[in-house]
N, C-alpha and C positions, 0 to 999 in steps of 0.2 A: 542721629543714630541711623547705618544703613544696616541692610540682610543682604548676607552675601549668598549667592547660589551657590549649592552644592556640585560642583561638576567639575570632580577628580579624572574625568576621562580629556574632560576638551586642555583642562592642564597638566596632560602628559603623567595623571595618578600623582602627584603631588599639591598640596596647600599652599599657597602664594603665603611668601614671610612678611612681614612689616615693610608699610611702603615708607618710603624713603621721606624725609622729615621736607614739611613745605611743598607737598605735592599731592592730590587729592587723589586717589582713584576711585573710583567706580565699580560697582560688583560684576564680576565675571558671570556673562549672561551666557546660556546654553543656545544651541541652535534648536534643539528639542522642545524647550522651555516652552509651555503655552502662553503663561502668565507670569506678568512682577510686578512683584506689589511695592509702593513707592509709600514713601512716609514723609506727610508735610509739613514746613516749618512749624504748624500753629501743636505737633503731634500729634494728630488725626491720622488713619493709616485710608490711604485711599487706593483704589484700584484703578486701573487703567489698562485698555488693550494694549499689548506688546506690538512693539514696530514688524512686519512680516519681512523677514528677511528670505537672499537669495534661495537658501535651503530650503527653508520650506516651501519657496514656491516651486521648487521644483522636484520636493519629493513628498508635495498636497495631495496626488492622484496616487500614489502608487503604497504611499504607506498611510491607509483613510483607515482609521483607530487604533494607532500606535500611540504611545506616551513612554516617556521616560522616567523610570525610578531608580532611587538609589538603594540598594539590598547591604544589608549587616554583612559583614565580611568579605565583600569581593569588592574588583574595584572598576571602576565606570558603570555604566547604567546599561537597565537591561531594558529590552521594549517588547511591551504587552500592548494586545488589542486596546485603543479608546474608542468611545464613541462620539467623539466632540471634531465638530468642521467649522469653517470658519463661512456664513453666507456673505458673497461677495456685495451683494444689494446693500446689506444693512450693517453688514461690517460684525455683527453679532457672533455667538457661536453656539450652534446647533445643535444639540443631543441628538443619537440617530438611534432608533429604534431595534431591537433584537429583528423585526420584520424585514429593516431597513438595511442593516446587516448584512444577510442573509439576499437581499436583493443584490448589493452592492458584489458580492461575492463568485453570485449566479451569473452576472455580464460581465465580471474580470473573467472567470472559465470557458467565456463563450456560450452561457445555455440562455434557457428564455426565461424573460423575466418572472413568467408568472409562472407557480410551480405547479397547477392545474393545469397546466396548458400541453397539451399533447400531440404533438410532432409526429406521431404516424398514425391519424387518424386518416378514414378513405375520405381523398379528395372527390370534392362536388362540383360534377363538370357546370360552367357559367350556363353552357348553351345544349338547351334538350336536342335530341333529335327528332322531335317531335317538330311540325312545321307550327309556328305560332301566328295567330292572324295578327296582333299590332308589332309594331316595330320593336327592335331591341334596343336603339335609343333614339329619343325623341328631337336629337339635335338636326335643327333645318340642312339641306342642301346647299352643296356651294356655289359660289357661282360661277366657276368654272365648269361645272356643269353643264350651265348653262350656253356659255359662248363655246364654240367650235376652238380646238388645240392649233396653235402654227404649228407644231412639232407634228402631229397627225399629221396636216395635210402637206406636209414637205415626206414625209414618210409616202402617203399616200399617192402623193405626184410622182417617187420616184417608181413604186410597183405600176403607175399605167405607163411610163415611156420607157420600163424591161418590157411590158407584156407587146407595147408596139415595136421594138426595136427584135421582139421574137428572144428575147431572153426568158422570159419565162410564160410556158405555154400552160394553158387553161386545162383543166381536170378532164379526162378523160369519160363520158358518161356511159357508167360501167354495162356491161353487157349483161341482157335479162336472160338470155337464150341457156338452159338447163346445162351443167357439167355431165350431166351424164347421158348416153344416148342406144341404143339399140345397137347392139352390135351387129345384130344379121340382120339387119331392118333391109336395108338396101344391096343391091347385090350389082348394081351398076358399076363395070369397068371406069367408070370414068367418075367415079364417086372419090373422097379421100384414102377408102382403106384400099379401094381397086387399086388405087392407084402405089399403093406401095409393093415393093419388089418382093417381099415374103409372104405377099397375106394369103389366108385359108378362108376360104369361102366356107358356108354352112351345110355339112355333109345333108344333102338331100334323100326322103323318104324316099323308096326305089315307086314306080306307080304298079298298082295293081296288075295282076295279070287276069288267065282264064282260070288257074287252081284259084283263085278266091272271088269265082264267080258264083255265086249261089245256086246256078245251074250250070257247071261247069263241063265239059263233052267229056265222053266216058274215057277217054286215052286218058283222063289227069286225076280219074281216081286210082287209091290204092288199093289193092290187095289184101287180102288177109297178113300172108305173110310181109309184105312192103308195111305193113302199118304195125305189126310186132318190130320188125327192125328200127320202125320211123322211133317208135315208143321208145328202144332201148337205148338209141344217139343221145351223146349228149347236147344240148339246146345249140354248143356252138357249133357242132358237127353238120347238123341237123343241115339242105339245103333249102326244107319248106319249114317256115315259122309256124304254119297251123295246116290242120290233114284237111282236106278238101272236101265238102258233103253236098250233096243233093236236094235242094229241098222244091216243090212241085211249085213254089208261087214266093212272090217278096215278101208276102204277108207271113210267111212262116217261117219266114228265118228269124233266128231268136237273137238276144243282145248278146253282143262281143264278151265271151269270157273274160280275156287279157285284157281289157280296154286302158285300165288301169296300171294296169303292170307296164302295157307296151309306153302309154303316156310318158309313166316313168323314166326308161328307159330313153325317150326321146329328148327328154329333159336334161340327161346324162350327157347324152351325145355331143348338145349344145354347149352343156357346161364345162364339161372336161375336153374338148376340141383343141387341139393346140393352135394356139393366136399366130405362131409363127415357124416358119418351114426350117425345121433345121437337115444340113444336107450329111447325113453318116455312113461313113463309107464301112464296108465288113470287110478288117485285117486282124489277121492274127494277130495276138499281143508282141507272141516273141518275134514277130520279122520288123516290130520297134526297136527292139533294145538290138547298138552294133554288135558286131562278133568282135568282141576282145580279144587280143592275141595275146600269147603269152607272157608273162612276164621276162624269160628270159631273150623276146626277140624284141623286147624293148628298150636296149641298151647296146648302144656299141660296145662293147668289149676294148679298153684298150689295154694290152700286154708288152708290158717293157720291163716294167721292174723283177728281178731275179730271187729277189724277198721278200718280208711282207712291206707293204706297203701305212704306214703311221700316221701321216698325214696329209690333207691336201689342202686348196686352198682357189677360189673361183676370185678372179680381176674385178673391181668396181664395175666395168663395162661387160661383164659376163661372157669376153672373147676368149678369155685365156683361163687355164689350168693350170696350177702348180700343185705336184704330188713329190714327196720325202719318204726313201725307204731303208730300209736297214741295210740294202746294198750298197750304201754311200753314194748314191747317186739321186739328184732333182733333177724332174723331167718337166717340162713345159709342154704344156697340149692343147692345140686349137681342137672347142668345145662344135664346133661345126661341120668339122670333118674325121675328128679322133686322131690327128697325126701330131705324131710325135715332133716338135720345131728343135728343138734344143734339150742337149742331156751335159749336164755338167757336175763332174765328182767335186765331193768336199772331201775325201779321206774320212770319213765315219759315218755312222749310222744316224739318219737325221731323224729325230722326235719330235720337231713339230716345224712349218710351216705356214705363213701369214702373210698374203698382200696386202698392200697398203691401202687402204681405203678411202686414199686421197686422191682424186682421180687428175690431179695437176702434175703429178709425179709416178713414176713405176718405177716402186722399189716393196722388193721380196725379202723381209726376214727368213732365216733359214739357221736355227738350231743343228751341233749335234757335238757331244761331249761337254766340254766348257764352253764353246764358242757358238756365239753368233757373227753372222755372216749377213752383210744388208748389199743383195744384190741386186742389178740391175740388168734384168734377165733380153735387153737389146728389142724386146714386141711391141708393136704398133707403131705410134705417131713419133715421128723425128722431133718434132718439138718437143714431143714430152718429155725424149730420151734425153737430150742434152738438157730443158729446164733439171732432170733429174740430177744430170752429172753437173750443172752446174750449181745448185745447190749444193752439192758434196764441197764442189772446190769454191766457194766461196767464202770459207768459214774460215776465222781468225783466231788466232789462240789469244786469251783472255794474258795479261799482263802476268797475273798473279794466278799460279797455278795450285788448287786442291789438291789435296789427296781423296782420290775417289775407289770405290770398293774393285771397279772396272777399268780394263786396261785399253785405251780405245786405241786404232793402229789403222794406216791404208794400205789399202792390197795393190802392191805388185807384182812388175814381170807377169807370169802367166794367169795367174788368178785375177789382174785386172783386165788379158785378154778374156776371161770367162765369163766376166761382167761384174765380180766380184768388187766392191767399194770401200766400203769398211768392214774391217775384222773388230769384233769385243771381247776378248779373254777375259770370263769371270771366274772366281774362285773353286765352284763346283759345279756341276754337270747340270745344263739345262735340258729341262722337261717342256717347258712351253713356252710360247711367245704369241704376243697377240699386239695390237697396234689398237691406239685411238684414231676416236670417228675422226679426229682432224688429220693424221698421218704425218703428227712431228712426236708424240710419245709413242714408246714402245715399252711395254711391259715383261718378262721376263720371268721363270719361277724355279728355283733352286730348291728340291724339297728336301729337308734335313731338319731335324727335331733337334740335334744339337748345335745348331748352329743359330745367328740370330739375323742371317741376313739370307731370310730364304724368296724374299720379294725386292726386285730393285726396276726403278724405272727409267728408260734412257729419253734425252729428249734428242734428235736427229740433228737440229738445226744448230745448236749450241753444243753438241758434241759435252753432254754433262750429265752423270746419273749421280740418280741419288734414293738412299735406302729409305724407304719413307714409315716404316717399324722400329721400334727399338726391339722388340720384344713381340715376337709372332708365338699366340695360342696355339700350338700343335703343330703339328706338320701341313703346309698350305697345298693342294691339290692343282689347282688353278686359280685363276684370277681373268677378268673383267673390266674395263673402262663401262659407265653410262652411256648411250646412246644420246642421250641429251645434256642431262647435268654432271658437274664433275664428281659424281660417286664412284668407288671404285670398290667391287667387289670380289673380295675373296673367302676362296671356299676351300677348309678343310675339314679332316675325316666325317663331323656329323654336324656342322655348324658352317653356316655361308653367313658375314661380315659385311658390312656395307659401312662406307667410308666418306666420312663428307672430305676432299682434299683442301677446299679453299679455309676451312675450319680447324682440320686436322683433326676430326674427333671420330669416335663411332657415333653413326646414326643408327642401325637398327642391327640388330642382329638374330639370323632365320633359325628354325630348329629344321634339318632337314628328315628325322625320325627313319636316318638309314643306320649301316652299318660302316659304311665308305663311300664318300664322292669321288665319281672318275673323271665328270665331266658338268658344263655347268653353258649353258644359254642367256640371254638378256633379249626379252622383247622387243623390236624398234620400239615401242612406245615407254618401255623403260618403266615400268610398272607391275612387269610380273621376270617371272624367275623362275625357270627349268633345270633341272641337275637329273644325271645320271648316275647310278650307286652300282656298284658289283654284286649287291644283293638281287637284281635282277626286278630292279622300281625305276618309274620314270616317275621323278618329284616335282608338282607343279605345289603353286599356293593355291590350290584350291581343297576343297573338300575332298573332290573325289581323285585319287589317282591309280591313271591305268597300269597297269598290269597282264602286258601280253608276252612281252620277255620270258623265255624262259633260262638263259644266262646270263652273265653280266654283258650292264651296255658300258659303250665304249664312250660312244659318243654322240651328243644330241644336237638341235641347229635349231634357228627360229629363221621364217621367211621373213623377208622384209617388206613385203608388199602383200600375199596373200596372209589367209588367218592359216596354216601350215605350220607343224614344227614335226622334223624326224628324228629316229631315237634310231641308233645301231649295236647292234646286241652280236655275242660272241657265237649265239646261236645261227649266225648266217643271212640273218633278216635285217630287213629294214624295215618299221613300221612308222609309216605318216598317217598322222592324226590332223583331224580338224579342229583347230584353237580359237573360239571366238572370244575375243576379251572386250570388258563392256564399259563403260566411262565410268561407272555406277564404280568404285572400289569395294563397297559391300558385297555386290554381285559376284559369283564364282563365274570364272570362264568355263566356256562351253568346251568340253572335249568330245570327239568323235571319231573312232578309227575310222580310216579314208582307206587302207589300203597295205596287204603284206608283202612285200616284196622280197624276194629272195633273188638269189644268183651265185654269192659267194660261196665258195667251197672253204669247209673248214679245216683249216690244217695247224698242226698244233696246239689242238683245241682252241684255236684262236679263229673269229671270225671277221665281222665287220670292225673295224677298229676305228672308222672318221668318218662324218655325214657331213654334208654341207650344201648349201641350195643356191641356184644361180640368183642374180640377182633380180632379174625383170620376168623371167620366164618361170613356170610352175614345175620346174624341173631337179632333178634331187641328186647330187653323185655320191659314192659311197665306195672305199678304200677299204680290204680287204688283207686277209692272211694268204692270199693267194696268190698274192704281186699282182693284182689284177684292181685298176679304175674304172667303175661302171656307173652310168647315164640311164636314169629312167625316168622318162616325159609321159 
């Protein structure tokens, strides 16, 4: 007769059916099972320890008093805490105690074994500070103690043949002789302080005369009245320290009143003596500061334009001037003598004006109605003039031709004798043009609310524009290239855009808290951002913004070398400000007016209309309702 185990879980929740006739099985043994009980032929029921298999030995440590039972109604076994291990020594099995438990539990969590044992009691240092007379261990010495190191004395041979070879020289035995020393002690020219080129000797006691002789001749006494006057002087007026008296023998002259006081005072003398001769000459302050001359004789005047004048525009090398007026005429103007070099009409009113700022090439965008005009206005270097023309002529028409929103054309006959290259027929009237720092884009600004191509950018070299908006926020004012990265900024009515190109996305977008942008600046360092409003603000990102306009600016400029930027206002002025910007981008930049400059006459209530700064020099021009270009250094 066998006992089968119960263990519906290890066969899949089913009871094995009838084994098969002529084949014995065996009871289906649990791996949980601790014990089976075996029943021997004589029917005696006998026990015997269970074979350990792989399971349990490898889940002995982790599951230490579990067992398995079978529960009424559900099906496989559930496991509850045992207390039964198996001791590997004796092969037996162990009951483990509730104490034992509970230990067992404490070191699977990581704590200490003993549950009195307390972990933040104050440690006790091993070693007093207390000096102890026997030793702190009683282990003998070694004996390397004893014998001398070869490592020491290869050490030690190499420190005496530096100190022979003067590589390293022996300690200096410091000096006893006191830091500090009498300063008037010695008065000998030929002493240390004699001897330097500023020193002040020790104002010496003047020596006694006949007034402080205690029987002094009667010329050197005072008077009644001589000694009311002496009384009323003040101490320093005075030219006797003490009035002079008579007395008939040594023995009766009494002790020095002031002796104490004068002490003092000699004590003073010493102390407060200046250690060293400064040499100060007496000038009046004002014949420091120069004599300023006027503002208006600090500007050449150049007159040529018959209108006003829109905009202007200073060459990479700061030789040349270009200025656009409503007269339909661009004039070029050497900035070193004020003369006029070249006047060449376009047939319209030009609005803005841009050299290129590549200085491998000279070529002058030149706006005015639909058209731009990329000229080559024939100044300076020969090389550069044909590298320019030759660039123009070297470009190939691509196979497969786009349709582009611009109609690009070359100037013949006379307009290519005027230096004229390429003509752009855009859709509607250009307001402004401005060129990348590399000087193969040129940007371009069509301002129209109903239209959706009011920003388009040309590239020079591949003769290819393209609208790079689908859909433009408002009416665009102007625009901007980075100075460094390819961000491209545009500013309309109360909002400036900034644009990553190589992404195509917006990167930030400014509040400028006007009413209207007229005009709009870029840093060289390309981290700050200036605009002009016709509300009569100059908008920097900073905190504070000045406010000296008193009507709308036209146009603002940032230097490229100093900390400078000028704003031009309809009121006729120029005002340059001092711009410190600081690496810190937390930091506001330093503003500071520098300087008002006037000159421009206002005529149709129109005054300054374009500012612009040479490139290397601290020098400012500024373009007027007046037809008139003026220079202030």
């Amino acid at each position: 007769m066998e006992r089968r185990a119960d263990c519906s879980w290890w066969s899949g929740g089913k009871r094995e059916g009838r084994r098969a006739p002529g084949k014995r099985t065996g009871p289906v043994k649990c791996p949980r099972e601790r014990e089976t009980k075996a029943v021997s032929r004589e029917g005696k029921k006998g026990e015997r320890p269970a074979k350990q298999t792989s399971y349990r030995k490898a889940t002995e440590t982790d599951r230490i008093g579990e067992k398995s039972i079978k529960r009424k109604g559900t099906q496989g076994f559930v496991c509850i805490f045992r207390r039964t291990v198996q001791d590997k020594m004796t092969g037996s099995d162990v009951r483990l105690s509730d104490e034992q438990v509970d230990l067992v539990h404490r070191l699977q969590h990581g704590k200490f074994g003993d549950i009195n044992f307390n972990e933040y009691e104050p440690a006790i240092d091993f070693f007093s500070n207390e000096v102890m007379i026997h030793p702190v261990t009683n282990r003998p010495e070694d004996k390397r103690s004893f014998i001398p190191s070869l490592i020491e004395k290869e050490k030690v041979g190499k420190l005496v043949h530096a100190i022979k070879m003067g590589w390293i020289k022996p300690r200096r035995p410091k000096d006893s002789a006191p830091l500090y020393y009498d300063l008037w002690a010695k008065e000998d020219p030929n002493s240390i302080l004699g001897r330097h080129k500023m020193h002040v000797p020790a104002p010496k006691i003047r020596l006694p005369g006949h007034e402080e002789s205690y029987n002094p001749p009667p010329e050197y006494l005072l008077t009644e009245e001589e000694r009311l006057a002496w009384e009323q002087q003040d101490p320093e007026e005075r030219k006797l320290s003490l009035l002079p008296q008579k007395f008939p023998s040594l023995r009766a002259v009494p002790a020095f009143t002031r002796f104490i006081h004068e002490r003092f005072e000699r004590c003073l003398d010493l102390y407060l003596c200046p250690r060293q001769r400064k040499m100060r000459v007496n000038v009046n302050p004002e014949d420091l500061i120069p004599k300023l001359p006027k503002p208006k004789d600090l500007h050449p005047c150049t007159a040529g334009h018959s209108s006003l004048v829109r905009s202007i525009s200073v060459a990479p090398g700061g030789q040349w001037l270009v200025s656009g007026s409503d007269d339909g005429t661009v004039r070029f103007w050497e900035v070193a003598t004020a003369r006029c070099l070249k006047t060449v009409e376009v047939g319209g009113a030009v609005k803005s004006v841009a050299w290129s700022p590549n200085p491998a090439v000279c070529l002058v965008a030149i706006s005015h109605g639909n058209t731009v005009v990329l000229m080559n206005p024939g100044l300076g270097d020969r090389l550069i003039l044909s590298a320019t023309d030759q660039l123009i002529s070297s470009y190939e028409e691509p196979t497969e031709v786009k349709d582009q929103p611009v109609e690009w054309s070359l100037a013949e006959g006379t307009e290519h004798q005027q230096g004229q290259r390429l003509i752009l027929t855009h859709p509607r009237a250009v307001k402004q043009v401005t060129w990348h720092g590399k000087g193969d884009y040129l940007a371009c600004v069509m301002p129209d609310v109903s239209s959706n191509v009011q920003v388009v950018i040309h590239q020079v070299s591949k003769r290819r524009t393209q609208n790079p908006f689908r859909k433009n926020k408002g009416m665009v004012q102007c625009v901007s290239f980075h100075p460094i990265r390819p961000y491209f900024f545009v500013a309309t009515q109360r909002h400036v855009r900034v644009y990553n190109l190589i992404k195509q996305e917006l990167t930030k977008k400014l509040m400028t808290n006007c009413k209207w942008v007229s005009s709009m600046a870029i840093h060289p360092g390309g981290d700050n951002v200036i605009c002009g409003s016709y509300d009569c603000r100059v908008l920097t990102n900073s905190s504070t913004d000045p406010e000296h306009h008193k009507k709308a600016l036209r146009g603002v400029a940032y230097h490229r070398q100093y900390p400078l930027f000028a704003s031009g206002s309809d009121d006729g002025s120029v005002i340059v400000c001092h711009g410190m910007v600081y690496n810190d981008l937390l930091q506001n930049p330093l503003i500071v007016p520098v300087k008002v400059l006037k000159g421009h006459t206002i005529t149709h209530d129109l005054g300054v209309l374009d500012v612009a700064f040479h490139p290397t020099q601290p020098w400012v021009f500024s373009s007027g309702a007046d037809g008139t270009v003026r220079l202030f250094t």
